[in-house]
N, C-alpha and C positions, 0 to 999 in steps of 0.2 A: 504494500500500500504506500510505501513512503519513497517508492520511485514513481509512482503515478502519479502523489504529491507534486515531484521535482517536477516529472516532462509536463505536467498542466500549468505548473510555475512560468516555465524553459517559453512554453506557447503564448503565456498571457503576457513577458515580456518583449518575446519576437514584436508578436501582434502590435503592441505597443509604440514600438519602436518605428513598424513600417505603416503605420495612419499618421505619427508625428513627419515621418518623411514627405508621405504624400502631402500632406498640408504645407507643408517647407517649400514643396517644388510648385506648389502650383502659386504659394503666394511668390516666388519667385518668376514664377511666367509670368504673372500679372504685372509685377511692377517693369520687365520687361517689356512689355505690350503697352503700359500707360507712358513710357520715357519715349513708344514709338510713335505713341497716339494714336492707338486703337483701343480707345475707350472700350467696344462692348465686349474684346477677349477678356481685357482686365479685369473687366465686372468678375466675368463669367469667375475668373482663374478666382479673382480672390472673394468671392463666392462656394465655391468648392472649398478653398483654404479655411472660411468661417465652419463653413457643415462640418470639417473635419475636426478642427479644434475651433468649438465656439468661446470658449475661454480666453482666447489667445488678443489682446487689446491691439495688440497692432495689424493683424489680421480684420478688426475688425475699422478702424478707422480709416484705413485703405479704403474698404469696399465703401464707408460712408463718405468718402472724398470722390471717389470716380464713379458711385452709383450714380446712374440719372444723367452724366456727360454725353452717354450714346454715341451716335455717328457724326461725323463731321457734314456740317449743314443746319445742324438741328437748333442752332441760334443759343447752346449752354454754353456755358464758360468752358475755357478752355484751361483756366489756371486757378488754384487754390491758395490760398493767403491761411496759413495759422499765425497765428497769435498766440502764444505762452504768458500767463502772468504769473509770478513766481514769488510768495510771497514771504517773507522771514517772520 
């Protein structure tokens, strides 16, 4: 019993490991796709990267910066301005 313990340990941190990756690569395509300005792969990618890890905060402010930009024509902005206030 306490090797079947181990290999369901062994699977649940594979597992783990390769949905942290997926999410890694696809918010990586995204931010690629948005520096080319194709607004709706970006979505898409860091949309996938949110599903994968919804926890993940920069995963998600990505997708609320380029969500809704769409195709070029569509009269959105093309650029985002943040602001940090940072307070002591």
């Amino acid at each position: 019993m306490t090797q079947l313990h181990l290999r369901i340990a062994a699977l649940v941190v594979v597992v783990a490991l390769v949905a942290g990756c997926g999410a890694s690569r696809s918010y990586g395509r995204g931010q690629s796709a948005a520096k080319a300005g194709n607004w709706d792969v970006a979505v898409e990618q860091y949309r996938q990267a949110v599903q994968q890890e919804p926890g993940n905060t920069a995963y998600r402010i990505a997708l609320d910066l380029t969500d809704g930009k769409g195709a070029p024509g569509n009269g959105t902005f093309r650029s985002t301005t943040i602001i940090l206030f940072i307070s002591r």
